[in-house]
C-alpha positions as CSV (number, residue, x, y, z in Angstrom):
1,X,30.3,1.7,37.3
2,X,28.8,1.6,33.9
3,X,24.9,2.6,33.5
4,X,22.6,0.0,32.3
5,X,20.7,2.3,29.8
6,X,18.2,-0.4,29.1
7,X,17.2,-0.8,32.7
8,X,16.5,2.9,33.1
9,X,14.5,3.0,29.7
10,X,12.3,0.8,30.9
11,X,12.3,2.6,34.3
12,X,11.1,5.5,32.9
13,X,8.6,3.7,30.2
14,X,7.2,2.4,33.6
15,X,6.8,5.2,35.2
16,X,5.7,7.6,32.1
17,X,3.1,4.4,31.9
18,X,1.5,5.2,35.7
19,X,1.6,9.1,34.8
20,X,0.0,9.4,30.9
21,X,-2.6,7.2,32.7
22,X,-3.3,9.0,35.5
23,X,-3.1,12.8,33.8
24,X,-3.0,12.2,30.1
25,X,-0.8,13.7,28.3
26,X,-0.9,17.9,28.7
27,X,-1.3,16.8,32.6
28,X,1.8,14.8,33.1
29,X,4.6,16.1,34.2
30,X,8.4,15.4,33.0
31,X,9.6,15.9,36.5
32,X,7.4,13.2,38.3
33,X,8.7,10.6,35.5
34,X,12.2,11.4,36.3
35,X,11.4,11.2,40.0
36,X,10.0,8.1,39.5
37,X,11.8,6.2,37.9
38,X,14.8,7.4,40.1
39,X,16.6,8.6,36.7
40,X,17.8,12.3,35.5
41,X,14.9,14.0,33.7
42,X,17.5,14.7,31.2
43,X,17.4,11.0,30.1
44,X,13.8,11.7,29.2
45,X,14.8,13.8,26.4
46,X,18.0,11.7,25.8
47,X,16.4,8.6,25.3
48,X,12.7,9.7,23.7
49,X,13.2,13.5,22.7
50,X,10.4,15.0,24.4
51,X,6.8,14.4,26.5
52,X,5.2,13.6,23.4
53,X,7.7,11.5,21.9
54,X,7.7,9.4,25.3
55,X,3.8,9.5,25.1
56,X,4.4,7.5,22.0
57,X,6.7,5.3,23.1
58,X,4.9,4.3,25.9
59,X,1.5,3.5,23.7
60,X,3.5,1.5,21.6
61,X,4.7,-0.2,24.4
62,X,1.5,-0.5,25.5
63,X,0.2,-2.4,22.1
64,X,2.9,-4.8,21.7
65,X,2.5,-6.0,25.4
66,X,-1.3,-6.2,24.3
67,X,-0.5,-8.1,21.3
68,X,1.5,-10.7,22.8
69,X,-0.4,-10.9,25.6
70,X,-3.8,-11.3,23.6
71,X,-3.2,-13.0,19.9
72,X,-6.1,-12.7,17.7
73,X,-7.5,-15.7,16.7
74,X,-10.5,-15.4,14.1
75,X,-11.5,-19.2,14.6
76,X,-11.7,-18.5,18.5
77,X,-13.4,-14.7,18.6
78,X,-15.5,-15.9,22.4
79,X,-11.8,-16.6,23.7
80,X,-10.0,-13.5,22.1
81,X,-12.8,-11.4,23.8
82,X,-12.1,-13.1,27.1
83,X,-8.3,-12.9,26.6
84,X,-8.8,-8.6,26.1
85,X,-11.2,-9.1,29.2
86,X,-8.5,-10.4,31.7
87,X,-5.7,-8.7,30.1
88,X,-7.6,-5.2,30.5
89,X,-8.8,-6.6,34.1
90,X,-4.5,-7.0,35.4
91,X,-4.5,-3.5,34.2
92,X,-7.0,-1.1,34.3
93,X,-5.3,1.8,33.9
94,X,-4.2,0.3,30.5
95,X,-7.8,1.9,29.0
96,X,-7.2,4.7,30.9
97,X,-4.0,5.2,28.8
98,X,-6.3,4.5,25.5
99,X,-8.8,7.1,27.0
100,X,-6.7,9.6,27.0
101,X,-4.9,8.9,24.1
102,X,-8.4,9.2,22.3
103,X,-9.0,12.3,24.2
104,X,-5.3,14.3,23.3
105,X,-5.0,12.5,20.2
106,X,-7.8,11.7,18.4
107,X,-7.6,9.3,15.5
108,X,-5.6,5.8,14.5
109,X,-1.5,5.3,14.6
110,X,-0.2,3.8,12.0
111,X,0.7,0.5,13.7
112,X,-3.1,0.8,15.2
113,X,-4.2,0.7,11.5
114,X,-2.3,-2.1,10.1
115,X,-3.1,-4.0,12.9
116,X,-6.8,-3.8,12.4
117,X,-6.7,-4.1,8.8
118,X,-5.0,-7.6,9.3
119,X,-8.0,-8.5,12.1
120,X,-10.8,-7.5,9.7
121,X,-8.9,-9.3,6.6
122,X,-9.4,-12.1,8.7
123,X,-12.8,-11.8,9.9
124,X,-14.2,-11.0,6.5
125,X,-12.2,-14.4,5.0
126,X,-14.2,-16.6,8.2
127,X,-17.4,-14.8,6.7
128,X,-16.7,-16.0,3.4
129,X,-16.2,-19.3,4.6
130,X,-19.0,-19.5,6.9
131,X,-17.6,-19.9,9.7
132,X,-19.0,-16.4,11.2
133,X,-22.3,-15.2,10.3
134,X,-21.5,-12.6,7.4
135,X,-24.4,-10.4,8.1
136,X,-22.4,-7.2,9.7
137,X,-19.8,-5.4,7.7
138,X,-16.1,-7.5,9.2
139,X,-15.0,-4.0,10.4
140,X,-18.1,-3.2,12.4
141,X,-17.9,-7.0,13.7
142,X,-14.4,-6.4,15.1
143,X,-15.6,-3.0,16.5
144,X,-18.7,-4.6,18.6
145,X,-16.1,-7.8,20.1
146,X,-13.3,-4.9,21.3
147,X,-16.5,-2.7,22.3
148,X,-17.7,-5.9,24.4
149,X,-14.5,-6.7,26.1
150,X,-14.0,-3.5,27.3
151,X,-17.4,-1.9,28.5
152,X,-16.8,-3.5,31.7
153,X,-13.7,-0.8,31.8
154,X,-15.9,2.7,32.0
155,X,-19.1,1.4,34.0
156,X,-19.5,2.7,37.3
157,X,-18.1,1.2,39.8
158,X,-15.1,-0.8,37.1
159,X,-12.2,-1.0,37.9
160,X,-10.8,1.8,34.8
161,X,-12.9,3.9,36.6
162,X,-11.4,5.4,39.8
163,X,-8.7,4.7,42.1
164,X,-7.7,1.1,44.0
165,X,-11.0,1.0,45.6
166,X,-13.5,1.0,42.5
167,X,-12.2,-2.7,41.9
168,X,-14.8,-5.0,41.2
169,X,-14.7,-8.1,43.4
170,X,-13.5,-11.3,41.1
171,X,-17.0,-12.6,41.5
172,X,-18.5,-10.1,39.4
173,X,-15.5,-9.3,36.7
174,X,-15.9,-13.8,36.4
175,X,-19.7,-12.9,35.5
176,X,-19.0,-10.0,33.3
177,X,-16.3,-11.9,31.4
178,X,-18.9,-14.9,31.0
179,X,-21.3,-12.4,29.9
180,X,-18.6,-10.6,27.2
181,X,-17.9,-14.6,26.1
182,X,-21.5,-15.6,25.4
183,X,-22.4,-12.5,23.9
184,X,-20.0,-12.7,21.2
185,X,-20.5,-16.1,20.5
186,X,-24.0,-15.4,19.4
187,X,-22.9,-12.4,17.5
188,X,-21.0,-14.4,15.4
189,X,-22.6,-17.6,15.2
190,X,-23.7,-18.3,11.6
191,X,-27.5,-18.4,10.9
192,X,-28.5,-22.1,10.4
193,X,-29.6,-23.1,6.7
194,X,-33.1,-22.6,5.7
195,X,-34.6,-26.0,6.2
């Protein structure tokens, strides 16, 4: 019987997933990927050359899902927010991932970059057109809306923060989402016209 290589890739992106976000990256272990994902740790280093290399992988992963998941739309900031919001709410340990990432690896990817630089190209064309108030710099914009989305993520008691059990009750992620919404909408409101 022949392997299906593409099902145990994404066996093993699964499971590298759950163990980068639970130990980071000089914490997880090769070993508990393999085990799993029920696959040969060989195929680790087969398929994605080494911890690091999977680490990678798996970030990538990680941004595209985010990226179809969450399109950026500069004419609807409020609902991007939200989208980030309840994407990040299905899965916490998504910013964990990030956390770590920013903790082991300090600095921007290249496909992090270009994607940004295409967000802020955007936002500073709205600003121009005034259609969002132009009074912060377009990168520093962008930075406060993903900043908003995902404070809910490292306050005590969210969900990012602990196990199964720090979950906060839909109730209160509905308020906080409401809150992240409104709160951008008046960031980027344009000032009215002097009368």
């Amino acid at each position: 019987m022949a392997r299906d290589s593409s099902a145990t890739k994404a066996r093993l992106l699964d499971a590298a997933f759950s163990e980068f976000a639970a130990y980071g990256i000089a914490g997880a272990r090769v070993d508990r990927i393999a085990e799993s994902a029920q696959a040969n740790k060989r195929l680790i280093y087969v398929y994605y050359g080494n911890k690091e290399q999977l680490f990678d992988a798996v970030l990538q992963r990680a941004l595209e899902t985010g990226s179809e998941s969450v399109p950026f739309d500069v004419d609807d900031l409020p609902g991007y927010a939200g989208a980030i919001f309840d994407h990040l709410a299905e899965r916490p340990e998504l910013m964990r991932l990030v956390q770590w990432k920013q903790l082991e690896r300090p600095g921007t990817t290249d496909a992090e970059a270009e994607s940004y630089r295409g967000k802020i190209a955007a936002v500073a064309r709205a600003q121009q057109a005034g259609r969002i108030d132009p009074a912060l710099d377009p990168e520093d914009l962008l930075t406060l809306i993903l900043g908003l989305a995902q404070a809910w993520t490292g306050a005590v008691g969210g969900a990012a923060a602990g196990g199964p059990d720090a979950a906060w009750d839909p109730a209160r992620l509905a308020r906080h989402r409401e809150t992240v919404v409104e709160s951008v909408r008046r960031l980027i409101r344009p000032a009215r016209a002097a009368d």
